[in-house]
DOVEX-859207 format. One record per residue: residue number from 1; residue in one letter; z, x, y of N, C-alpha, C, O in turn. Coordinates in steps of 0.02 Angstrom, whole numbers. Atoms other than C-alpha are relative to their C-alpha. Layout:
REM residues N
   num   residuo      npz      npx      npy     capz     capx     capy      cpz      cpx      cpy      opz      opx      opy
   NUM         A        Z        X        Y        Z        X        Y        Z        X        Y        Z        X        Y
...
//
This chain:
REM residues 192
   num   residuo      npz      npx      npy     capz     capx     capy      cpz      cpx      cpy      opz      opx      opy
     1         X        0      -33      -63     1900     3674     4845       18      -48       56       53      -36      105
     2         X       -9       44      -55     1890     3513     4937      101      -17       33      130      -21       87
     3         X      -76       15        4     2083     3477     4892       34       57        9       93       49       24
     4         X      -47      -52      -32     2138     3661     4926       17       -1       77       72        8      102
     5         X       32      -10      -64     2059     3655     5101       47      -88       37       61      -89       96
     6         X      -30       64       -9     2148     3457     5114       76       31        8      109       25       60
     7         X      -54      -16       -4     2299     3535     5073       46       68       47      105       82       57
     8         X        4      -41      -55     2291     3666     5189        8      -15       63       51       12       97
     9         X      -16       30      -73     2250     3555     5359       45      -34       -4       59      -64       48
    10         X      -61       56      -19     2404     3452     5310      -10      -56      -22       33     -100      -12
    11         X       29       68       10     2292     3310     5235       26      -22      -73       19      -80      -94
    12         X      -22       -7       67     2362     3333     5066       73       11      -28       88       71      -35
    13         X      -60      -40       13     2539     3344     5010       -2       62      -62      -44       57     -108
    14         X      -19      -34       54     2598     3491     4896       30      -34      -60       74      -76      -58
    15         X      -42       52       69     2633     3435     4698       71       27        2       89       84       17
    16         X      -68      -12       18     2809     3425     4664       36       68       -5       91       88       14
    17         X      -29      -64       61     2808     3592     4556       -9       59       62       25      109       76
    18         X       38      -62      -63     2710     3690     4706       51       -9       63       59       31      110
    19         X      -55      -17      -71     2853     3629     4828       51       35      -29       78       82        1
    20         X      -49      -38       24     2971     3679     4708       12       69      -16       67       96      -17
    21         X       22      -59      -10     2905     3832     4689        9       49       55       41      102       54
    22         X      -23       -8      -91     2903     3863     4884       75       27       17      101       76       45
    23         X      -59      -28      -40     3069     3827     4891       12       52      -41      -15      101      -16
    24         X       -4      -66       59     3111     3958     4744      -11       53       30       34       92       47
    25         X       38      -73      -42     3022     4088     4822       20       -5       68       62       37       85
    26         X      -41        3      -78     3070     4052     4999       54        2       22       75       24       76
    27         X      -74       26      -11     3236     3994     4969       14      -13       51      -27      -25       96
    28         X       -5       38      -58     3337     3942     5086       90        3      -18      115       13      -74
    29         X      -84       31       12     3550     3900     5123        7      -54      -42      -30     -103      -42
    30         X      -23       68       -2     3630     3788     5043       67       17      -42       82       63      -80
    31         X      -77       19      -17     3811     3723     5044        0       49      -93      -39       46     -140
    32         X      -34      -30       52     3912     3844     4912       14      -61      -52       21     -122      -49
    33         X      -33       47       81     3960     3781     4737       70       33       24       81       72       70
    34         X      -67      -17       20     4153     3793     4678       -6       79      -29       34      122      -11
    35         X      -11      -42       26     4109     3924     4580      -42       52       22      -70       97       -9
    36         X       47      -82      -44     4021     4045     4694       51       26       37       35       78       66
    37         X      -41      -24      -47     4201     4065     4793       13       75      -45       15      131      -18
    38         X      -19      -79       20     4240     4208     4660      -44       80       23      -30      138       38
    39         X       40      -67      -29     4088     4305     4699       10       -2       69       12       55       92
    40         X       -5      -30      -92     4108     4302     4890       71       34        1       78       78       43
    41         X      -40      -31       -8     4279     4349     4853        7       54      -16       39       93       20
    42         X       11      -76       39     4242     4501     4731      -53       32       85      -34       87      106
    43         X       36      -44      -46     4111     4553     4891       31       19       57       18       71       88
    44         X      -65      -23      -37     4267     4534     5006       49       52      -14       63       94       28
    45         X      -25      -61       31     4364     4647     4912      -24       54       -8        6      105      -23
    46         X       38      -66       25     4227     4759     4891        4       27       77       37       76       95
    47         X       -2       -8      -81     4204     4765     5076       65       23       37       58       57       88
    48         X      -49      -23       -4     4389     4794     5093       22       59       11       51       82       60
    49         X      -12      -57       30     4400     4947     4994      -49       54       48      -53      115       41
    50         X       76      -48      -50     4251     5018     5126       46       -2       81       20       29      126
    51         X      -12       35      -69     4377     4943     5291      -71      -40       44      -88      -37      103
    52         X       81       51      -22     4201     4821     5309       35      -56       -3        2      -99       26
    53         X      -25       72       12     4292     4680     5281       45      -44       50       97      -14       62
    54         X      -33       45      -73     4368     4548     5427       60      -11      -35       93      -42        7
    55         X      -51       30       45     4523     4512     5288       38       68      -14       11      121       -1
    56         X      -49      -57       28     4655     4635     5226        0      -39      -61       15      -98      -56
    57         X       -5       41       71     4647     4577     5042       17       71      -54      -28       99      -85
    58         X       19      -47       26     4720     4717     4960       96      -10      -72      131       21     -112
    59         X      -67       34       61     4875     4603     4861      -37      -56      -17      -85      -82       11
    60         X       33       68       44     4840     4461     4743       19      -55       73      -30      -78      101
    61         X      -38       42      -40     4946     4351     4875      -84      -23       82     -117      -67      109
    62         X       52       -9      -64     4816     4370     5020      -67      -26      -14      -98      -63       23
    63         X       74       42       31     4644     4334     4896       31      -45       -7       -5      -86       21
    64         X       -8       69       40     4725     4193     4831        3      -35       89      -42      -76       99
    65         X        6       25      -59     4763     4144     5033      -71      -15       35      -76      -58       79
    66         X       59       -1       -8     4590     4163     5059      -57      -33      -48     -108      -62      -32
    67         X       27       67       27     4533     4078     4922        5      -71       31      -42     -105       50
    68         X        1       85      -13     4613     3905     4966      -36       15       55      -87      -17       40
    69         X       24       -8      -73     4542     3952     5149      -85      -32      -17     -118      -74       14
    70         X       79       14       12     4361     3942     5064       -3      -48      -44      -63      -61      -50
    71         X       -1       59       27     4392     3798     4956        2      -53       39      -35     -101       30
    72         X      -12       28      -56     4457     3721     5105      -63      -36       20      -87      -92       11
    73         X       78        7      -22     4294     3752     5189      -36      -27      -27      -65      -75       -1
    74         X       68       31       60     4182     3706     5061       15      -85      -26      -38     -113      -37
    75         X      -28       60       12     4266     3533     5016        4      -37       67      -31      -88       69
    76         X      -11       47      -61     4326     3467     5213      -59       27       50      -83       -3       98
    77         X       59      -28      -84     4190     3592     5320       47       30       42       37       73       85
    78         X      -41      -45      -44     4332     3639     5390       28       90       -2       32      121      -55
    79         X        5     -100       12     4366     3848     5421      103      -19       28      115      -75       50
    80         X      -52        0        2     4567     3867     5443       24       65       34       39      113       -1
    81         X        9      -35      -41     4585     3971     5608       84       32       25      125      -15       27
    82         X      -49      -18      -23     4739     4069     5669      -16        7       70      -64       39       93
    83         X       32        7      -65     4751     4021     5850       77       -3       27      109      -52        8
    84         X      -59       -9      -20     4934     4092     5955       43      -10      -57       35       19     -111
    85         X      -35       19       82     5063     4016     5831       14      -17      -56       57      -11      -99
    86         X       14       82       57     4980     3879     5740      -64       30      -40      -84       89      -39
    87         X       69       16       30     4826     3852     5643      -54      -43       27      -38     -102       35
    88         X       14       43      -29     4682     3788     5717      -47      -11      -52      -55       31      -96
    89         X       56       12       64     4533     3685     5602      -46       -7       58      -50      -39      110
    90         X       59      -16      -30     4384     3755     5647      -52      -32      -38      -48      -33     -100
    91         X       67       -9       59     4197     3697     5591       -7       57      -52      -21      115      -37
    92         X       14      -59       50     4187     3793     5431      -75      -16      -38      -99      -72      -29
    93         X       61      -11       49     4026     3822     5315      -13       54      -32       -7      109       -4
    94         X        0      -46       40     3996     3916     5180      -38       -3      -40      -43      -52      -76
    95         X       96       12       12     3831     3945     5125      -24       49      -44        0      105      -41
    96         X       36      -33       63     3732     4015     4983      -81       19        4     -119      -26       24
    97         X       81      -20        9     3545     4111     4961        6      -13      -57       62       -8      -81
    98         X       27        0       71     3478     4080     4797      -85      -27      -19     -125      -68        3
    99         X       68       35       43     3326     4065     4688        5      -64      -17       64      -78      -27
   100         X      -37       56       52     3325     3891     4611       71       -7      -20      123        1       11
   101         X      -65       11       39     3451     3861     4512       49       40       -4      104       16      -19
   102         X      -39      -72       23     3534     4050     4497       59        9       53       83      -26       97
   103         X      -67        0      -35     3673     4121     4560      -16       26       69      -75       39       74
   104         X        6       -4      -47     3690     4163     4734      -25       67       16       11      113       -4
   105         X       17      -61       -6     3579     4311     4796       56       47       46       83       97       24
   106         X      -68       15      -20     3715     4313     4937       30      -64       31       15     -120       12
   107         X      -57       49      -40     3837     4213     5049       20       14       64       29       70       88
   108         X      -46        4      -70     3909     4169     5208       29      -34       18       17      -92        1
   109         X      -70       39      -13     4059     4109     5280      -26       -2       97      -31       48      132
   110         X       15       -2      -65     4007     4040     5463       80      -53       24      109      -88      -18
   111         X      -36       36      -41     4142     3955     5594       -3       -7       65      -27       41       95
   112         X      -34       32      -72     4190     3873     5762       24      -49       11       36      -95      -28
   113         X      -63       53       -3     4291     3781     5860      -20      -73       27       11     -126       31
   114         X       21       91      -18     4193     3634     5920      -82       -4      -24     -104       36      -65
   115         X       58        9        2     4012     3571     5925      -34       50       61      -87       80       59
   116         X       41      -67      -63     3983     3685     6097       -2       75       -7      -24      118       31
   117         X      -33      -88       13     4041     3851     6022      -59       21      -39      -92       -9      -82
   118         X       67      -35       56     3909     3974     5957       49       10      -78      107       29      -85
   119         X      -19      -11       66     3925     3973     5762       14      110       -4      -18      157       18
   120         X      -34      -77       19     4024     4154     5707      -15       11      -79        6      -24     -125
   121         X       22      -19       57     3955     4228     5568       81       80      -32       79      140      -19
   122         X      -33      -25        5     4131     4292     5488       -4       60      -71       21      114      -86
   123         X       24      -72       64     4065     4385     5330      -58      -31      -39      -59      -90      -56
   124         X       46        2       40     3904     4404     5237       -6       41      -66       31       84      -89
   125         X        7      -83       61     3844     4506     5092      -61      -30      -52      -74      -90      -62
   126         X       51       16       54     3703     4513     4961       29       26      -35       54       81      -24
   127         X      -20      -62       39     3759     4555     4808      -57       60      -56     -115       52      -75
   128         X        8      -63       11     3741     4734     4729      -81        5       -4     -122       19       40
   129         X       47      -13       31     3606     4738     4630      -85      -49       39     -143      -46       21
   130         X       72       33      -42     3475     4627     4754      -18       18       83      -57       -6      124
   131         X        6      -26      -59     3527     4748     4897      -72       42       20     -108       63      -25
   132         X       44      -43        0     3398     4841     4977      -62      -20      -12     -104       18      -37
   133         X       57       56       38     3264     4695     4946      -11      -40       82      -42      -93       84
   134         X       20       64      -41     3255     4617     5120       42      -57      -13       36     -106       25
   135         X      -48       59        2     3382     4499     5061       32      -31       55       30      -90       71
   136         X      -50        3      -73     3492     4511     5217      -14      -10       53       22      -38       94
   137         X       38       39      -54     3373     4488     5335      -24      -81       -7      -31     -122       38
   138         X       32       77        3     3305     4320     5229       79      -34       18       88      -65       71
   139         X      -53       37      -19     3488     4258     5220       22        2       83       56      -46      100
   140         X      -40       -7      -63     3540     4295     5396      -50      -38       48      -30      -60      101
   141         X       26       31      -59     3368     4216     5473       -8      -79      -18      -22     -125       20
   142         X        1       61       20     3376     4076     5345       74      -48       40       71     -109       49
   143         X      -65        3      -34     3574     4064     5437      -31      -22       82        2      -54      124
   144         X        0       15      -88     3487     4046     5615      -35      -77      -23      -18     -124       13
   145         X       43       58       13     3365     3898     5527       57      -46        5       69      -88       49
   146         X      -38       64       19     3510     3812     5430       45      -22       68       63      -81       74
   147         X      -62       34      -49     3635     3812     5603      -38        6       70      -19       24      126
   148         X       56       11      -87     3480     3783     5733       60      -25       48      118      -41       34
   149         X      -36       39      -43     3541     3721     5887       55       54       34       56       60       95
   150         X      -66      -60      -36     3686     3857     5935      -22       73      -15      -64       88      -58
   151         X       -1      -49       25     3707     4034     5944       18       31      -54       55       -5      -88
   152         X      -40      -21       26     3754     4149     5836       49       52        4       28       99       37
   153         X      -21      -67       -4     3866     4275     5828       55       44      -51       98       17      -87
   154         X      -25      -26       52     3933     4415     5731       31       73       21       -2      118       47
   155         X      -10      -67       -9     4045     4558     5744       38       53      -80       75       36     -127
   156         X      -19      -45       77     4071     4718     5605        3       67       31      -14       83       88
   157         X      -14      -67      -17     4112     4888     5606      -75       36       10     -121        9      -21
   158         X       60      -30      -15     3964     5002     5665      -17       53      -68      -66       90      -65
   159         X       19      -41       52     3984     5096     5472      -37      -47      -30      -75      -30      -75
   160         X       44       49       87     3906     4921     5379      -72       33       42      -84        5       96
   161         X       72      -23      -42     3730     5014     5449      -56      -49      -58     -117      -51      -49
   162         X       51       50       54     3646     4891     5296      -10      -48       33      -64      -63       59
   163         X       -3       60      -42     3711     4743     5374      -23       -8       66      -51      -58       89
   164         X       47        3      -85     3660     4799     5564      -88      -16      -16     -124      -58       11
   165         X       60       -4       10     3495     4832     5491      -41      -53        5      -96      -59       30
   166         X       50       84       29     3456     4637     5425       32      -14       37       28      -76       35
   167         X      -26       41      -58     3557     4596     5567      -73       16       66      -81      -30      105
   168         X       18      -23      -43     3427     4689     5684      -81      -37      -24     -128      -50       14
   169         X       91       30        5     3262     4614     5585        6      -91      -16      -39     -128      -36
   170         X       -8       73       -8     3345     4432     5593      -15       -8       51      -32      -67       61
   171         X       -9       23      -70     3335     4443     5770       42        1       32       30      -24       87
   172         X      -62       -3      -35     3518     4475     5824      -35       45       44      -88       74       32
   173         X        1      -44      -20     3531     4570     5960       85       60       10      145       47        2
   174         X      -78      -28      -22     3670     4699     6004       28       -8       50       -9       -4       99
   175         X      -22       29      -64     3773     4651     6129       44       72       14        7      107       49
   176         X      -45      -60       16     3899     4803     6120       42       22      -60       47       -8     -113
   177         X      -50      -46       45     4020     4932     6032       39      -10       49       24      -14      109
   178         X      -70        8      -36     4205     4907     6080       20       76      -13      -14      115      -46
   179         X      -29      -73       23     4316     5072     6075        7        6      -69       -5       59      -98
   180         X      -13      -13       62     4362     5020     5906      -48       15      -39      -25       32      -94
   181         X       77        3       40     4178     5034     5831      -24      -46      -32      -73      -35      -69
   182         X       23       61      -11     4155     4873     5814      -48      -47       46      -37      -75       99
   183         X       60       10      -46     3986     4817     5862      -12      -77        6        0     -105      -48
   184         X        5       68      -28     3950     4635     5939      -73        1      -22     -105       54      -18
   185         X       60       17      -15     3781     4546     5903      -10      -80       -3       23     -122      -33
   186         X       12       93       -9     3714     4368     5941      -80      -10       11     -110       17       57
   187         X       44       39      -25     3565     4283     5935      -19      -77       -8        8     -121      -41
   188         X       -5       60      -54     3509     4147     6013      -28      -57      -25      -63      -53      -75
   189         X        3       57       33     3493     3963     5992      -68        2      -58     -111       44      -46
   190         X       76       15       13     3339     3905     5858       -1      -66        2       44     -105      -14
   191         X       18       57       21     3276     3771     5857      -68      -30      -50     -116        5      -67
   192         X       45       10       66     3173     3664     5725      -75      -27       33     -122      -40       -4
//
């Protein structure tokens, strides 16, 4: 009892297994593997086929363009921005929920253009089968933890009503609907 109650005021560290555990159950971001770009791409495509999706990916030519884009990212950090004629290299990150070791519950693809720019949350997703779990809210507030310090912000069509949802119990707020139905939300710096 003495050592629960130790470990409780802070006087005690947690064993190894009990942090590991923590994190497991808590999870948390962290930087994509190589081989998690297929599933964010299969959830891009899926998202596609709904017009949910920020990408037109509806030829091989275009995923495969979007692949290197997220390899890119995931290897330099850099996001690969269309800006007037050129390309501009944006902060990229591309980020993973998971249990332990498993595959990614979901993903996100965040960018901007300097260190002063609120981070843009350009596509998320849980996949299928762990929807409907609170997932989207853990990934999206674990997303304000991992990129403390700046805003965020995110815009999607006003049909993803899943995604507003864990957008709305992360703490975004709505900022507006454009004519197109495309709804704005941002929230605001965290810090650690």
């Amino acid at each position: 009892m003495l050592r629960t109650l130790k470990r409780l005021l802070g006087g005690e560290r947690a064993s190894p297994p009990a942090r590991q555990a923590g994190q497991a159950l808590g999870g948390g971001l962290a930087a994509a593997r190589e081989e998690d770009i297929q599933r964010f791409l299969d959830a891009a495509c899926r998202a596609d086929e709904r017009n949910q999706a920020p990408w037109v990916l509806r030829d091989e030519a275009r995923i495969e363009t979007l692949r290197r884009s997220l390899e890119f990212t995931l290897h330099r950090g850099l996001w690969l921005q269309r800006e007037a004629q050129g390309v501009a290299h944006w902060q990229g990150r591309l980020l993973a929920l998971r249990h332990a070791d498993g595959p990614p519950l979901g993903m996100l693809l965040a960018c901007r253009p300097d260190d002063e720019a609120a981070w843009q949350l350009r596509f998320f997703y849980i996949e299928p089968e762990w929807q409907g779990s609170g997932h989207g809210a853990r990934l999206l507030m674990a997303a304000r933890r991992s990129l403390s310090g700046s805003p965020l912000q995110v815009r999607l069509p006003v049909s993803c009503k899943a995604a507003i949802n864990s957008l709305e119990a992360a703490g975004f707020q709505h900022m507006h609907t454009d004519a197109t139905q495309v709804a704005s939300f941002e929230a605001p710096a965290e810090w650690h």
